[in-house]
N, CA, C and O atoms as CSV, one atom per row, in Angstrom:
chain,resi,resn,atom,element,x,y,z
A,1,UNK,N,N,6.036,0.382,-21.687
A,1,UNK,CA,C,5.044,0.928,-20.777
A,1,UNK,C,C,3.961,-0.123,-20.544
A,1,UNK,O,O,3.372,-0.524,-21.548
A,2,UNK,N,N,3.601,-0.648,-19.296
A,2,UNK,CA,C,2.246,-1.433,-19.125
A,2,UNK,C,C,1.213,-0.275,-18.952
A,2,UNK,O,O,1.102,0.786,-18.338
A,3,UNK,N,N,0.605,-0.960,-19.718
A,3,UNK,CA,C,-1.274,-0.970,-20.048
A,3,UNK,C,C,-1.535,-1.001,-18.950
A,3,UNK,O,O,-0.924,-1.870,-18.329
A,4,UNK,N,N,-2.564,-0.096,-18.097
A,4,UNK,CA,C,-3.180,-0.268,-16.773
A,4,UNK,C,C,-4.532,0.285,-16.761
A,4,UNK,O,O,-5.430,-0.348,-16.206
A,5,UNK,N,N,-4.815,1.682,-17.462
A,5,UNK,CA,C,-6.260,2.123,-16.958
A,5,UNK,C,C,-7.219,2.073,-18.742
A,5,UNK,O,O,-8.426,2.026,-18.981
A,6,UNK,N,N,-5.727,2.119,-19.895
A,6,UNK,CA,C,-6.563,2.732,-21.149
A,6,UNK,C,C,-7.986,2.162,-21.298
A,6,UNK,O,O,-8.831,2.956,-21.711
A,7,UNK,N,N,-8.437,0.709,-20.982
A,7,UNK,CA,C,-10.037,0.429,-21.160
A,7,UNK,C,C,-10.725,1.672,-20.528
A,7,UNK,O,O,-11.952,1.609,-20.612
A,8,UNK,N,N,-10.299,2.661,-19.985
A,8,UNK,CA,C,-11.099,3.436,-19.140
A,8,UNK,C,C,-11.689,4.714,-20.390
A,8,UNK,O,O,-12.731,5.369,-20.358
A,9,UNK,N,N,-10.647,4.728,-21.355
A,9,UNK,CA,C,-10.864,5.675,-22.285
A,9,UNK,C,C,-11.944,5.003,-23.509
A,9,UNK,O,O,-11.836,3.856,-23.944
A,10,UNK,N,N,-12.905,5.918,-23.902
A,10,UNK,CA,C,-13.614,5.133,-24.688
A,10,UNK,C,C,-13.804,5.896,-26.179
A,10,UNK,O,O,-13.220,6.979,-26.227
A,11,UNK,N,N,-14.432,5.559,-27.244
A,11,UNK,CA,C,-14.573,6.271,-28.250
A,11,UNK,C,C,-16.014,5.937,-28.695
A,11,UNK,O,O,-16.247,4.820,-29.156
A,12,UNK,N,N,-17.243,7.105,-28.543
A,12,UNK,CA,C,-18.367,6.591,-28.980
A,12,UNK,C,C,-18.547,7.186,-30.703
A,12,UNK,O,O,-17.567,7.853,-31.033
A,13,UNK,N,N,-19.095,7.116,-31.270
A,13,UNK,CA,C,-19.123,8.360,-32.678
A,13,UNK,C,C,-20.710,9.273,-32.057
A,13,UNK,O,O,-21.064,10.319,-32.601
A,14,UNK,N,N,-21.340,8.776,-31.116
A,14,UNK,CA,C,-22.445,8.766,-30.900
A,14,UNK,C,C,-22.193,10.415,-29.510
A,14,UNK,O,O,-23.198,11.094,-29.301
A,15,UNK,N,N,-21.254,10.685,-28.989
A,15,UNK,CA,C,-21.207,10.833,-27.509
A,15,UNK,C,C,-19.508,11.719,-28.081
A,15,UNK,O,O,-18.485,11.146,-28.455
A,16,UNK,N,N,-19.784,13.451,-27.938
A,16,UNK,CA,C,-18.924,13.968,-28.215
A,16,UNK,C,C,-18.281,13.793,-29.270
A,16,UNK,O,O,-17.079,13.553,-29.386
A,17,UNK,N,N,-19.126,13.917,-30.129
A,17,UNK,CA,C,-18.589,13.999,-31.608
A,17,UNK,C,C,-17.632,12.750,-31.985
A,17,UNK,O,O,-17.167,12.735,-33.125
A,18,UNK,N,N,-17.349,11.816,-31.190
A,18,UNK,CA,C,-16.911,10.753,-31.637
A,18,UNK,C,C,-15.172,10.907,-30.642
A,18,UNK,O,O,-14.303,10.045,-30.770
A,19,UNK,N,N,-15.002,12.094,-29.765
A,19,UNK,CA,C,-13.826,12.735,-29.105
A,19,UNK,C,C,-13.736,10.888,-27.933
A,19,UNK,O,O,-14.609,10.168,-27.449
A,20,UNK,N,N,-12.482,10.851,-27.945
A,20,UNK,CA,C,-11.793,10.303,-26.754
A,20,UNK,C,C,-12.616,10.579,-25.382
A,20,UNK,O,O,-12.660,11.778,-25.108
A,21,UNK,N,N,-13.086,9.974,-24.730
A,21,UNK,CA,C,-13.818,10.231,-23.346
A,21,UNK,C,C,-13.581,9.243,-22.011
A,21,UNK,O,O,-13.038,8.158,-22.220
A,22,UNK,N,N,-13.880,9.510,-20.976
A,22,UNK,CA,C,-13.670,8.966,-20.057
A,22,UNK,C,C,-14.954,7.845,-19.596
A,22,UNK,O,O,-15.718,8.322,-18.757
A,23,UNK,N,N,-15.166,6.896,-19.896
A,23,UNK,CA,C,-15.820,5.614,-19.792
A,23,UNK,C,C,-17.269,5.947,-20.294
A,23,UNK,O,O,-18.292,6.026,-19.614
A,24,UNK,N,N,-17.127,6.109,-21.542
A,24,UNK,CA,C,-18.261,6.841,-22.243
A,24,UNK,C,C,-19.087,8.072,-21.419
A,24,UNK,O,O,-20.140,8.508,-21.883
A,25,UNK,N,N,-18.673,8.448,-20.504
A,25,UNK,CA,C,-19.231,9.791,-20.376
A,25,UNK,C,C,-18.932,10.718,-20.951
A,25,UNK,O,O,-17.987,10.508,-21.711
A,26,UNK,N,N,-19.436,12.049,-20.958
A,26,UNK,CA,C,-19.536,13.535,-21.426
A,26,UNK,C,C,-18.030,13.686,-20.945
A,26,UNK,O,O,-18.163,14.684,-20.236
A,27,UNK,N,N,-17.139,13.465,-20.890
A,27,UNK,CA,C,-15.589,13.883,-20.513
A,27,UNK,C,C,-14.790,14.127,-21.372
A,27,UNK,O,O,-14.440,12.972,-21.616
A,28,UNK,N,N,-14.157,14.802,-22.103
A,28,UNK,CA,C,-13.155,14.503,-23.660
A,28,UNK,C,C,-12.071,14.230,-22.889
A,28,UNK,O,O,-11.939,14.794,-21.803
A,29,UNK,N,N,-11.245,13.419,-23.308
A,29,UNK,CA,C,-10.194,13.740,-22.768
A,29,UNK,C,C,-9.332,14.713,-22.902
A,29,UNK,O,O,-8.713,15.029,-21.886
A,30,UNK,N,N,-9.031,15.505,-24.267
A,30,UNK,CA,C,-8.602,16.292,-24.149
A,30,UNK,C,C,-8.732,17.477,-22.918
A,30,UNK,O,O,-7.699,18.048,-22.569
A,31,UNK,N,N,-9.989,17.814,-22.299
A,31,UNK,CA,C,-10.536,18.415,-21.801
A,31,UNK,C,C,-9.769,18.256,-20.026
A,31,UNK,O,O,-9.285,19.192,-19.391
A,32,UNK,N,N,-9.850,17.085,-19.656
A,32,UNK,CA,C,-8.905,16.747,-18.496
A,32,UNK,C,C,-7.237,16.770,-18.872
A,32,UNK,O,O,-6.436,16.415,-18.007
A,33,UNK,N,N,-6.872,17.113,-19.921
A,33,UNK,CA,C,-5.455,17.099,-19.960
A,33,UNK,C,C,-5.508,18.672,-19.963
A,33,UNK,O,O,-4.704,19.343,-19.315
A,34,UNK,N,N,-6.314,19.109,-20.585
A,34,UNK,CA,C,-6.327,20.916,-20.069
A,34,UNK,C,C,-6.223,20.829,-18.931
A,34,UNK,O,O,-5.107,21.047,-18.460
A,35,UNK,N,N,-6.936,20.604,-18.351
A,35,UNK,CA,C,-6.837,21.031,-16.620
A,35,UNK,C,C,-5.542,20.756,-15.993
A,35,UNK,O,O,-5.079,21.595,-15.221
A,36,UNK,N,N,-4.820,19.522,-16.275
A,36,UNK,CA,C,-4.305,19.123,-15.785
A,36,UNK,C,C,-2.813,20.053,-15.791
A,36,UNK,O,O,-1.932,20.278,-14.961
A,37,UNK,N,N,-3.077,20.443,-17.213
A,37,UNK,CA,C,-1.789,21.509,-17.856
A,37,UNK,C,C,-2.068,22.883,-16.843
A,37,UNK,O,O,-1.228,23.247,-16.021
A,38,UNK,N,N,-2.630,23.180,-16.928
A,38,UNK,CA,C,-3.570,24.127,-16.285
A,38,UNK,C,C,-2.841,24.591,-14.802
A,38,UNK,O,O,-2.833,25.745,-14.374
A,39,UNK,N,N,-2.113,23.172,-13.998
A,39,UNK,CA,C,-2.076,23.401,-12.897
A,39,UNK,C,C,-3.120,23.012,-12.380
A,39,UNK,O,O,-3.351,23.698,-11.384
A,40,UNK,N,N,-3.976,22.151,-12.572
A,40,UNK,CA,C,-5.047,21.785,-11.360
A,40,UNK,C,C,-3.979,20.954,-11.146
A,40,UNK,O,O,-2.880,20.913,-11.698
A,41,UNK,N,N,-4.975,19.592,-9.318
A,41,UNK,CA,C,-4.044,18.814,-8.935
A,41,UNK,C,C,-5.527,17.619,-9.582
A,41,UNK,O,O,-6.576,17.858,-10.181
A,42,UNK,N,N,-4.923,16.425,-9.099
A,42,UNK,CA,C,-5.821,15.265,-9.789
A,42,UNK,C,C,-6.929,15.308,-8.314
A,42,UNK,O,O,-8.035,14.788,-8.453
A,43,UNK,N,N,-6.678,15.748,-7.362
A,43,UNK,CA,C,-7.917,15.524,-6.049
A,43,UNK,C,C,-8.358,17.216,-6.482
A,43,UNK,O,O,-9.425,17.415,-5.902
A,44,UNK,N,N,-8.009,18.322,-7.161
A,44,UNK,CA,C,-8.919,19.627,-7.323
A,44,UNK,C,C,-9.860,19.183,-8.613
A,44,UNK,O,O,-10.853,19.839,-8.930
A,45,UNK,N,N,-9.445,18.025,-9.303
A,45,UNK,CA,C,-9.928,17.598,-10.311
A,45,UNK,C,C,-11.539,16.827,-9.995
A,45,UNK,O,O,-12.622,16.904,-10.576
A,46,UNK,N,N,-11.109,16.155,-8.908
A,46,UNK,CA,C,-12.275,15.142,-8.398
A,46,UNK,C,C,-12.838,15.692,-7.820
A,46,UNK,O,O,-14.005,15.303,-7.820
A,47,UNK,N,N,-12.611,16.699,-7.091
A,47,UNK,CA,C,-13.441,17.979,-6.427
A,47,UNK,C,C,-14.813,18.203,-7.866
A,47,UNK,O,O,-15.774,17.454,-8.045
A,48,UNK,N,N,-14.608,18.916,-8.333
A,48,UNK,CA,C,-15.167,19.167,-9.371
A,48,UNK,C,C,-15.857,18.481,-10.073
A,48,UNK,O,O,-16.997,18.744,-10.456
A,49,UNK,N,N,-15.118,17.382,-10.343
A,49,UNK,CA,C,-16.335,16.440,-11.362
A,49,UNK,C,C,-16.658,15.098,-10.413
A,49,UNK,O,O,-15.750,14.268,-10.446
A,50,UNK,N,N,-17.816,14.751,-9.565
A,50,UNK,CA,C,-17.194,14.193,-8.484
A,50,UNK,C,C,-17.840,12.340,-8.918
A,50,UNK,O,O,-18.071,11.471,-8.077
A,51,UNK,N,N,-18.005,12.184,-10.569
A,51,UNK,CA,C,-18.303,10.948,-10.867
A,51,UNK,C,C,-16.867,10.513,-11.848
A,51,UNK,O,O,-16.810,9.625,-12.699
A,52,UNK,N,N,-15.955,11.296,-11.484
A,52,UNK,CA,C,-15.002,10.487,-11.863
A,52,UNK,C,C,-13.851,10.154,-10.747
A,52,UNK,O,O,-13.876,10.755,-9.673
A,53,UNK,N,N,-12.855,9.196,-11.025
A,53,UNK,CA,C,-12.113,9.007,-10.529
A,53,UNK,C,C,-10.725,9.224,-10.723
A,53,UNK,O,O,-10.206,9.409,-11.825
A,54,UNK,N,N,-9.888,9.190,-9.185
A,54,UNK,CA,C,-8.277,9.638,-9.984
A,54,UNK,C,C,-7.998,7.953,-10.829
A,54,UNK,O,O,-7.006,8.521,-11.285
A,55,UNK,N,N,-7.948,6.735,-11.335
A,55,UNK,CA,C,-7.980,6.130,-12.071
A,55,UNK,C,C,-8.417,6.496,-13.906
A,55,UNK,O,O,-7.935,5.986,-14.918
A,56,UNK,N,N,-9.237,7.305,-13.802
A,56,UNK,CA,C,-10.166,8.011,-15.349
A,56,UNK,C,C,-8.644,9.202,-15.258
A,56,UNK,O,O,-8.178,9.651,-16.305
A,57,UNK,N,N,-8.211,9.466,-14.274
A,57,UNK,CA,C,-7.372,10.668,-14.730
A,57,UNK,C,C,-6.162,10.462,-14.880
A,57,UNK,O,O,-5.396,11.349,-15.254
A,58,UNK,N,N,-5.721,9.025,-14.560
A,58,UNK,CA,C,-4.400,8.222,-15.215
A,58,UNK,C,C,-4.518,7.861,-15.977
A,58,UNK,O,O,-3.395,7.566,-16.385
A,59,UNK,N,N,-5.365,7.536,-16.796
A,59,UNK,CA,C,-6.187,6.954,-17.912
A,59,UNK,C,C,-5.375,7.813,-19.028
A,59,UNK,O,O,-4.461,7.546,-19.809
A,60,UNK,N,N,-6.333,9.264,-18.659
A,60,UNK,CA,C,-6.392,10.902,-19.705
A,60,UNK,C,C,-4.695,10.851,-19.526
A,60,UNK,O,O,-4.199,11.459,-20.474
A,61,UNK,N,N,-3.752,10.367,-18.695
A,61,UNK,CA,C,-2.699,10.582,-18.978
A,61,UNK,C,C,-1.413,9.564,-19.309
A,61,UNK,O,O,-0.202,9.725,-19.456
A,62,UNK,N,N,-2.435,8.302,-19.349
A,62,UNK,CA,C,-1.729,7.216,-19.788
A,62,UNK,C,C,-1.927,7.272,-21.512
A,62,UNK,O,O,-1.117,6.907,-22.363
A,63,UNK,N,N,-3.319,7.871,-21.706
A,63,UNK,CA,C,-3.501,7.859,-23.515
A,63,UNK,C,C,-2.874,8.852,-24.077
A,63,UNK,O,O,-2.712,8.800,-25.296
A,64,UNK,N,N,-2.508,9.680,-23.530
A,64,UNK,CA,C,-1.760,10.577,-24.017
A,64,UNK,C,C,-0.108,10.385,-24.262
A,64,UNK,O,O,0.630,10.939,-25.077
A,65,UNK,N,N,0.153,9.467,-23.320
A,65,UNK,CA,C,1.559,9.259,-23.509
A,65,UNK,C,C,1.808,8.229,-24.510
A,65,UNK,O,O,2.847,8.111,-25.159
A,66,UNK,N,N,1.014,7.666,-24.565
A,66,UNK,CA,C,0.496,6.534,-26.177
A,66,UNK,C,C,0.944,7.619,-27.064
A,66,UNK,O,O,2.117,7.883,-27.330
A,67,UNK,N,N,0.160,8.069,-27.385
A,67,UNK,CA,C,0.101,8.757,-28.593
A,67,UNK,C,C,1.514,9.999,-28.657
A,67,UNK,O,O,2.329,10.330,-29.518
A,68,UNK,N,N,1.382,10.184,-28.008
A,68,UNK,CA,C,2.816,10.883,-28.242
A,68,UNK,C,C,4.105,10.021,-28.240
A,68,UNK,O,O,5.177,10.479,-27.846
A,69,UNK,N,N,3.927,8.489,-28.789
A,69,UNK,CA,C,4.839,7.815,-28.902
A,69,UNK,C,C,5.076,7.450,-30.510
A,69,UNK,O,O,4.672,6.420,-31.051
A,70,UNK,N,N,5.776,8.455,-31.114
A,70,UNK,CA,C,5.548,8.512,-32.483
A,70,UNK,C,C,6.995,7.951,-33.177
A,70,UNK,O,O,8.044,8.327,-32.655
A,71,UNK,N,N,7.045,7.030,-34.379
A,71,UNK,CA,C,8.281,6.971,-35.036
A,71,UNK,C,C,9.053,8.161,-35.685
A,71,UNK,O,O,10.199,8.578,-35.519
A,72,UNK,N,N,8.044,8.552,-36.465
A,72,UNK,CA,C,8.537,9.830,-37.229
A,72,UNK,C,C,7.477,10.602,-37.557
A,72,UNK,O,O,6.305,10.277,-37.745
A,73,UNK,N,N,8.359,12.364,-37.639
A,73,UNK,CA,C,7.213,13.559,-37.894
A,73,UNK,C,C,7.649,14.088,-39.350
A,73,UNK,O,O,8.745,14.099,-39.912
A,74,UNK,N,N,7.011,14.304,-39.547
A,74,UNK,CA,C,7.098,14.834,-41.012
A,74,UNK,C,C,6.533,16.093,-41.240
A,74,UNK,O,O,5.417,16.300,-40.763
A,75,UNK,N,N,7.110,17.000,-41.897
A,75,UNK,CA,C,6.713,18.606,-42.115
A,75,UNK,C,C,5.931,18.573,-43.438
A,75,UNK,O,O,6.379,18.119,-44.490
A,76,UNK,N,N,4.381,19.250,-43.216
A,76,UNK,CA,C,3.397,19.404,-43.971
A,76,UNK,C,C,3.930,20.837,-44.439
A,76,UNK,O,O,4.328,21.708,-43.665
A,77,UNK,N,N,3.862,20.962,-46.127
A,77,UNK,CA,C,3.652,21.986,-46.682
A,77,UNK,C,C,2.893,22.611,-46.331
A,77,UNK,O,O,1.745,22.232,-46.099
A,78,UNK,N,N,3.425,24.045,-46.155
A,78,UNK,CA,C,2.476,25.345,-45.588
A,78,UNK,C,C,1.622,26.087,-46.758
A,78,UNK,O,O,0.896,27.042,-46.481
């Protein structure tokens, strides 16, 4: 996979509890991958928050596909 927007994702400890955000703003990312699950579209998205961009929202879905790139899962005792 090429790297294209992730600098866009930032991590402050300072700014949302230290959560994944969209270029150090108030954004979690988690928060735009809700929506996105949600059924919004990425332009009902920009509607709404109108200081971000659809770039910040390839971003929320380029880091996500990172991380769900795992070797192995392992089952935690219940």
């Amino acid at each position: 996979m090429i790297v294209k927007y992730l600098s866009r994702i930032t991590i402050n400890p300072d700014i949302c509890h230290g959560k994944p955000t969209i270029r150090g703003l108030r954004y979690p990312v988690e928060n735009m991958l809700e929506l996105l699950a949600s059924g919004m579209t990425i332009p009902e998205i920009l509607n709404d928050y109108e200081d971000l961009e659809k770039e910040d929202l390839l971003a929320c879905l380029e880091y996500a596909a990172q991380l769900s790139q795992v070797k192995n899962i392992y089952r935690i005792a219940s």
